[in-house]
SEPA-441569 format. One record per residue (C-alpha): residue in three letters; y, x, z. Coordinates in steps of 0.05 Angstrom, whole numbers, padded with zeros to 5 digits, always signed. Layout:
% SEPA-441569
ALAYXZ/...
END
This chain:
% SEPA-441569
UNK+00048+00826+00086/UNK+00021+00786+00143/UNK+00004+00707+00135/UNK+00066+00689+00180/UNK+00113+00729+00125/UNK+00071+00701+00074/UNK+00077+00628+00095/UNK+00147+00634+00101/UNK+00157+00653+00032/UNK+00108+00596+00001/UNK+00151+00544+00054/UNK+00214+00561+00022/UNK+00188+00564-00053/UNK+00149+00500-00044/UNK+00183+00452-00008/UNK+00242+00449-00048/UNK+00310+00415-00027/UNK+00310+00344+00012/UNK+00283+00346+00083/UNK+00314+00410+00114/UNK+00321+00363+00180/UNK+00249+00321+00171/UNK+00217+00396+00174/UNK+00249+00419+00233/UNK+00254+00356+00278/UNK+00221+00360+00336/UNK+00242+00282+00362/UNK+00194+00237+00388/UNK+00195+00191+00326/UNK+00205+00226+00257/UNK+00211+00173+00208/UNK+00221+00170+00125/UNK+00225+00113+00083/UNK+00228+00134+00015/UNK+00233+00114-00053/UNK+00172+00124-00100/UNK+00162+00202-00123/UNK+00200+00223-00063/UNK+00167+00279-00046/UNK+00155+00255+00024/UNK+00074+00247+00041/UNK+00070+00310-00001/UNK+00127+00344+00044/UNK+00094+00322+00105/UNK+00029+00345+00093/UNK+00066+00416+00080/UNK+00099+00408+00140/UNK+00025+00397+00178/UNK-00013+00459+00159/UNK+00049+00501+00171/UNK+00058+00462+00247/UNK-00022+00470+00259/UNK-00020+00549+00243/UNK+00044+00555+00292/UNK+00026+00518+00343/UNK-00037+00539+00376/UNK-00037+00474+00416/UNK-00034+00421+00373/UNK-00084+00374+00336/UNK-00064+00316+00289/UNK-00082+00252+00283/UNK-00074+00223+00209/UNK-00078+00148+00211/UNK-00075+00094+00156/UNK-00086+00008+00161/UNK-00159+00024+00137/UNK-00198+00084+00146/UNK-00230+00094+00077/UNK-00157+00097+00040/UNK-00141+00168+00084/UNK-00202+00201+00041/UNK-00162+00200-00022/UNK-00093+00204-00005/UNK-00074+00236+00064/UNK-00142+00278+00064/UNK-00125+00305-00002/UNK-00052+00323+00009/UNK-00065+00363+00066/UNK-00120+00397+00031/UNK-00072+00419-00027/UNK-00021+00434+00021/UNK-00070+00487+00048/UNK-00085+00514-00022/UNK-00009+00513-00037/UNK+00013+00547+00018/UNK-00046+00607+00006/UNK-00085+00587+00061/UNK-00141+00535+00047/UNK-00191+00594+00064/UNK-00167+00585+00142/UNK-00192+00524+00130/UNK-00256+00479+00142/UNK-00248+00419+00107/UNK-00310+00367+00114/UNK-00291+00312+00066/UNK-00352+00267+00091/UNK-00317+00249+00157/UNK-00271+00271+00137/UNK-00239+00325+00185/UNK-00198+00394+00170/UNK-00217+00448+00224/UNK-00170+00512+00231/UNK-00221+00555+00237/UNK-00178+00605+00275/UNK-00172+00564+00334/UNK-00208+00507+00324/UNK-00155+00465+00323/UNK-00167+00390+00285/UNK-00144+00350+00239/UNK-00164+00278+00255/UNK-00171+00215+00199/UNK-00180+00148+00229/UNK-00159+00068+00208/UNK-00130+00018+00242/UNK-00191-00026+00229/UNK-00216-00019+00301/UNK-00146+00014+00329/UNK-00174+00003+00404/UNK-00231+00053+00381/UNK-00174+00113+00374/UNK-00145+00101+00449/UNK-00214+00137+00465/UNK-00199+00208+00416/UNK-00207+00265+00453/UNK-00202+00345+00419/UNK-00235+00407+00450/UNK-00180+00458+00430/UNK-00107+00442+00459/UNK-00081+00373+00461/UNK-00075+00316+00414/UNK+00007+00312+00406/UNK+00014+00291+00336/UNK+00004+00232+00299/UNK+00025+00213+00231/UNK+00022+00140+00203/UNK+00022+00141+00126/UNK+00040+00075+00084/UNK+00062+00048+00162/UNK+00086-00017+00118/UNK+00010-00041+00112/UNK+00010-00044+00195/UNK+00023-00121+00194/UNK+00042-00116+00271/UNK+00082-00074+00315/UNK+00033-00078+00367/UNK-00027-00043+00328/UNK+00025+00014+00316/UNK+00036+00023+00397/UNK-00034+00023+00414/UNK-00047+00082+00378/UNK+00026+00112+00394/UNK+00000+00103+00468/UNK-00057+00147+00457/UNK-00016+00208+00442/UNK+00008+00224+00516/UNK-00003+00281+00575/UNK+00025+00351+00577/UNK+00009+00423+00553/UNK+00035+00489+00592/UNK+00063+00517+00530/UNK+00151+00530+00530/UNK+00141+00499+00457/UNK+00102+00446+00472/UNK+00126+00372+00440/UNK+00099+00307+00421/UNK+00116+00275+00366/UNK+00097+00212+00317/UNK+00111+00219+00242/UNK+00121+00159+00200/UNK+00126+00150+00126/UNK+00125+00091+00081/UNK+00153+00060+00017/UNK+00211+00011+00028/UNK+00192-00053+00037/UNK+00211-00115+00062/UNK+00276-00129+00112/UNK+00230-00172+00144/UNK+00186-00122+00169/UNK+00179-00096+00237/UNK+00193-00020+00215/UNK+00262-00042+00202/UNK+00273-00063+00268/UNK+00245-00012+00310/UNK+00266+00050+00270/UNK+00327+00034+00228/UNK+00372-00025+00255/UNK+00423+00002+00307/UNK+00422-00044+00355/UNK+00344-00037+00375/UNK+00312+00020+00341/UNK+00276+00067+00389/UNK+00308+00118+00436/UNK+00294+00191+00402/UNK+00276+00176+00338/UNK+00311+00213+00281/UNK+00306+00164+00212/UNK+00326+00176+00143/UNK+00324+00153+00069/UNK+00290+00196+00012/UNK+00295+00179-00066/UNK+00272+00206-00122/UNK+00327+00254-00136/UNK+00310+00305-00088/UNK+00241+00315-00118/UNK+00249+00376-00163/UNK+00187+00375-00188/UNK+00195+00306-00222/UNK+00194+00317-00308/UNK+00247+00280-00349/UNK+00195+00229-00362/UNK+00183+00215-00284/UNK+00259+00215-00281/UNK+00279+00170-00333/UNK+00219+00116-00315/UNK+00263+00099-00242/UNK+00327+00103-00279/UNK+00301+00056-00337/UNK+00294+00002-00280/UNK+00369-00004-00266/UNK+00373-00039-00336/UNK+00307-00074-00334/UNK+00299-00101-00262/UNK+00362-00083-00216/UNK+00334-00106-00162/UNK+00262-00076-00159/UNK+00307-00002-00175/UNK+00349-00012-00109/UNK+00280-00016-00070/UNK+00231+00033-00118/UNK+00287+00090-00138/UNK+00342+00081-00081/UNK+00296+00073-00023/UNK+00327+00007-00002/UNK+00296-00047+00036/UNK+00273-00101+00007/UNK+00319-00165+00004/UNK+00305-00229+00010/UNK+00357-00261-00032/UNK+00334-00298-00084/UNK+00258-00285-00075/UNK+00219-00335-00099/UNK+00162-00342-00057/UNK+00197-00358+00027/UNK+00128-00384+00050/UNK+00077-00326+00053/UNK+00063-00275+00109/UNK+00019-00209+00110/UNK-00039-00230+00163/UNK-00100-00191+00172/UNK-00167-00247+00182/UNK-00237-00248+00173/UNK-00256-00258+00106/UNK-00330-00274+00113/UNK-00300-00331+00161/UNK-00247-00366+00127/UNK-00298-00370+00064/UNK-00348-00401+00102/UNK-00305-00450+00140/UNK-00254-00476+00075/UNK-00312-00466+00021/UNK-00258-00465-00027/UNK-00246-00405-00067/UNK-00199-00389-00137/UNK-00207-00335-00182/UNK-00158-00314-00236/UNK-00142-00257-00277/UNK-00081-00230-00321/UNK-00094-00175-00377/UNK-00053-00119-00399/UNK-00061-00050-00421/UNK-00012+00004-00432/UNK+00050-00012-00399/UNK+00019-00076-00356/UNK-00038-00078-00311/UNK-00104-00116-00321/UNK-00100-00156-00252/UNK-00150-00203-00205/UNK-00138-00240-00142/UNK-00174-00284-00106/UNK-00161-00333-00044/UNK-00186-00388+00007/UNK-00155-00453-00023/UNK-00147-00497+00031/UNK-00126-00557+00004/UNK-00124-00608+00066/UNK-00082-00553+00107/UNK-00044-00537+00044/UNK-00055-00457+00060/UNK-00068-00402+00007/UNK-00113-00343+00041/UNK-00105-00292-00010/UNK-00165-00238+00013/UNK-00180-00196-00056/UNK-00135-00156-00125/UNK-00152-00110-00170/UNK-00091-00077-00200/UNK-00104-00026-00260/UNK-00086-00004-00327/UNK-00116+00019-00388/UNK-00174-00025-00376/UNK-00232-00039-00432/UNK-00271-00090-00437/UNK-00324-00059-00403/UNK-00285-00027-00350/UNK-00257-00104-00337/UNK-00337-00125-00338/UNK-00365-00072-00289/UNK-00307-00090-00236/UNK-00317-00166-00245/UNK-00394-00149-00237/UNK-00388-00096-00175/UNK-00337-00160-00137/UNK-00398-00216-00151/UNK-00351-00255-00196/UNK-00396-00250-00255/UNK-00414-00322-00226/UNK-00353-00348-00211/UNK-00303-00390-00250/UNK-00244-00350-00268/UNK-00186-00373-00300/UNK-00157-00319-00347/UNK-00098-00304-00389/UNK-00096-00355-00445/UNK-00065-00306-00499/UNK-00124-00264-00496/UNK-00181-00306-00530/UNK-00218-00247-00554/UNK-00222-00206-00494/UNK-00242-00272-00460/UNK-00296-00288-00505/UNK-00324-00222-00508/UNK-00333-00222-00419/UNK-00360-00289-00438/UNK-00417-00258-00487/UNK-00427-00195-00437/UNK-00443-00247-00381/UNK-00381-00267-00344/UNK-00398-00339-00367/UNK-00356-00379-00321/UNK-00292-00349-00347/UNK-00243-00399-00385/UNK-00173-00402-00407/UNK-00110-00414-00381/UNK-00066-00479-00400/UNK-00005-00446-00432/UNK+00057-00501-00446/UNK+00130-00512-00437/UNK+00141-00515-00357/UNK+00072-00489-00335/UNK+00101-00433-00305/UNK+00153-00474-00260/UNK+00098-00515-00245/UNK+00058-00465-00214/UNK+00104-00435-00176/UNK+00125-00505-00135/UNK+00054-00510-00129/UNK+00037-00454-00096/UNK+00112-00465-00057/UNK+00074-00522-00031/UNK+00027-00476+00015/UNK+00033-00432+00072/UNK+00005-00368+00034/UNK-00027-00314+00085/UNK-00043-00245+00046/UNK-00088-00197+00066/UNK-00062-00135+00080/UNK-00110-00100+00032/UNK-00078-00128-00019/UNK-00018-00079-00028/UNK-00003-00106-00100/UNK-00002-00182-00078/UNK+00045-00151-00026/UNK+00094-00127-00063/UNK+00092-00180-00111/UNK+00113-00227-00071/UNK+00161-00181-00034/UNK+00198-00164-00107/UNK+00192-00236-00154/UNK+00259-00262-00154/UNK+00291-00314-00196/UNK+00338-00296-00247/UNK+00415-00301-00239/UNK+00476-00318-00295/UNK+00529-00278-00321/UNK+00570-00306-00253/UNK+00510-00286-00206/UNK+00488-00355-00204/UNK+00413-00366-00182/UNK+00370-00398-00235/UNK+00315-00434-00233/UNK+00272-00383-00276/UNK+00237-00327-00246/UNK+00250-00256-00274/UNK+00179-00250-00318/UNK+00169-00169-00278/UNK+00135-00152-00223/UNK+00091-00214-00239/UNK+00019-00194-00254/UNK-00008-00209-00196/UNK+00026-00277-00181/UNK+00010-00305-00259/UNK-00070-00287-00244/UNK-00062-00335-00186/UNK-00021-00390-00220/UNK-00077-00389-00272/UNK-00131-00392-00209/UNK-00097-00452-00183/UNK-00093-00500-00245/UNK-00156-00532-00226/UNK-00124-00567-00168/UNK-00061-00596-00203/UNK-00064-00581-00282/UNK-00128-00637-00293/UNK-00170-00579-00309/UNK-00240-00591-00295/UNK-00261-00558-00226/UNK-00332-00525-00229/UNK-00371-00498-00171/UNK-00365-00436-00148/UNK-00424-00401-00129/UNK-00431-00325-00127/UNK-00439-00262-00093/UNK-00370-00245-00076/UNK-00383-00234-00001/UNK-00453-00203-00008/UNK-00409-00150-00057/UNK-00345-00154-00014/UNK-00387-00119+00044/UNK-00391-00183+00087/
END
């Protein structure tokens, strides 16, 4: 049996059901937005090494918002896609760059970020033509116009009857707001050529009961979070409770220097809640929030929570933790996180952090993926007559309580002490 018969096979066992179309399109723009566990980045990376080994022309570019996030999840899926399909040994893969090589034809498989995205314009391959490029997570690109420059770099022609360009994007739902929405999905001005569709967790046969019934519990927790995580829907704005923040990419290094304000403040969880911290630039006089740094994980010890605080350079720096957790505080207090304190707990704090922090213009990084979607999902609650209240939904929330706890000091009376650490020294700036 040759590798052609071969691959043919492992396509039809592996793919499953779903994206019969998104495989065989050959428009200009091939776009998915789909739920979580949709199968799509995994189905697209199938659909690469199958596309590389046909055509003999073609080289990919793989591109994510920042380069060092492609090493462990676009890198990796097209490296198990290889193995999956029986062919990883046609394969070079050099994960320091990293770049995939089919060593056949020398053909490449590009990784870059859109950290420097006038640096990609300049790409050029040795084998063929570069015709493909495929944007994973596209909601982190904050503007359209990063997206086209790198869209314009994918141009010229190859003698070849089969020969076709094409960009491939993919991305979890996310705000209406955004300018994916426009340009892909509403009628009236998406893009000429462009074939767009919806994925959801149900066509993923490889999900276990578990997987299944954690999207499903979320139509009886947190309606509204299931229309955007299990149906694939965009994200609404009704009822959200933060209006004033945007996703803005800045200089880090330069806003801390010029406010020399910064907050610090941390929510704890474990099994089924994340241990979360976020910082931001507090500047008071301009009343604007500059959120610039999250950490997002569960199942974290006390030492894991430690070593993280440690490797940020906020073992120095006054953090404002979850109240309800004395011991854990005390103990990062006695391992040398000395600055860390309690949060005020009390009828109405929680309202009153949230008009606080309504009182800003809040800019988020677009590193911070969790503050993102935070602030994308917390919506107030509604009555039995779908009546907005004036109490948030406590989901979704981990995130925004570590920074109502980092912002006391300015309106609670807490007592503000100074801030001086390593944080940008550790940050990389």
């Amino acid at each position: 049996m040759t590798t052609k018969q071969r691959l043919r096979i492992s396509v039809s066992r592996i793919i499953g059901k779903g994206y019969n179309r998104f495989w065989n399109n050959k428009q200009f723009y091939r776009v998915v937005k789909g739920s979580r566990g949709s199968k799509k980045s995994k189905t697209t990376a199938l659909n690469y090494i199958h596309r590389i080994m046909k055509y003999p022309w073609a080289n990919l570019l793989v591109v994510r918002r920042y380069s060092n996030t492609n090493k462990q999840s676009t890198y990796t899926d097209l490296k198990w896609a290889a193995s999956m399909l029986g062919v990883a040994h046609l394969f070079k893969f050099n994960e320091s760059m990293p770049e995939i090589t089919y060593k056949p034809t020398g053909q490449k498989i590009l990784f870059r970020g859109l950290d420097d995205e006038l640096k990609i314009t300049s790409i050029t391959v040795d084998v063929g033509i570069l015709a493909w490029a495929w944007f994973e997570e596209a909601y982190q690109i904050e503007t359209e116009d990063k997206f086209r420059t790198v869209v314009e770099s994918i141009r010229g022609m190859y003698d070849s009857p089969d020969f076709f360009k094409q960009i491939t994007v993919t991305f979890n739902p996310w705000s209406e707001r955004h300018w994916l929405k426009k340009v892909f999905f509403d009628e009236e001005t998406r893009e000429k050529d462009t074939f767009a569709t919806t994925t959801t967790f149900r066509v993923n046969e490889w999900l276990d009961d578990v997987d299944k019934q954690r999207y499903l519990d979320l139509y009886r927790t947190n309606p509204r979070r299931a229309r955007i995580v299990a149906d694939g829907e965009w994200g609404v704005a009704e009822g959200l409770v933060f209006e004033n923040f945007e996703v803005r990419d800045f200089s880090i290094q330069q806003k801390i220097k010029e406010i020399q304000e910064t907050a610090h403040g941390m929510d704890f969880g474990f099994t089924n809640d994340p241990t979360t911290e976020v910082s931001s630039v507090v500047d008071l006089e301009n009343k604007e929030l500059w959120i610039y740094d999250e950490h997002y994980e569960k199942a974290m010890l006390t030492k894991d929570i430690y070593d993280m605080l440690v490797e940020k350079g906020l073992d120095e720096a006054t953090i404002t933790a979850d109240s309800s957790e004395r011991r854990l505080i005390q103990e990062l207090i006695n391992k040398g996180i000395r600055r860390m304190r309690g949060s005020l707990k009390g009828s109405g704090s929680i309202n009153q952090g949230i008009l606080f922090i309504q009182g800003f213009k809040v800019y988020i990084h677009p590193r911070c993926e969790s503050t993102i979607e935070e602030f994308n999902t917390y919506t107030f609650d509604q009555d039995k007559e779908g009546k907005w209240l004036n109490t948030p939904i406590d989901a979704n929330n981990h995130i925004i309580d570590a920074l109502r706890y980092s912002l006391e000091q300015y309106h609670l009376g807490v007592e503000k002490k100074a801030n001086t650490y390593k944080a940008l020294q550790n940050l990389g700036l």
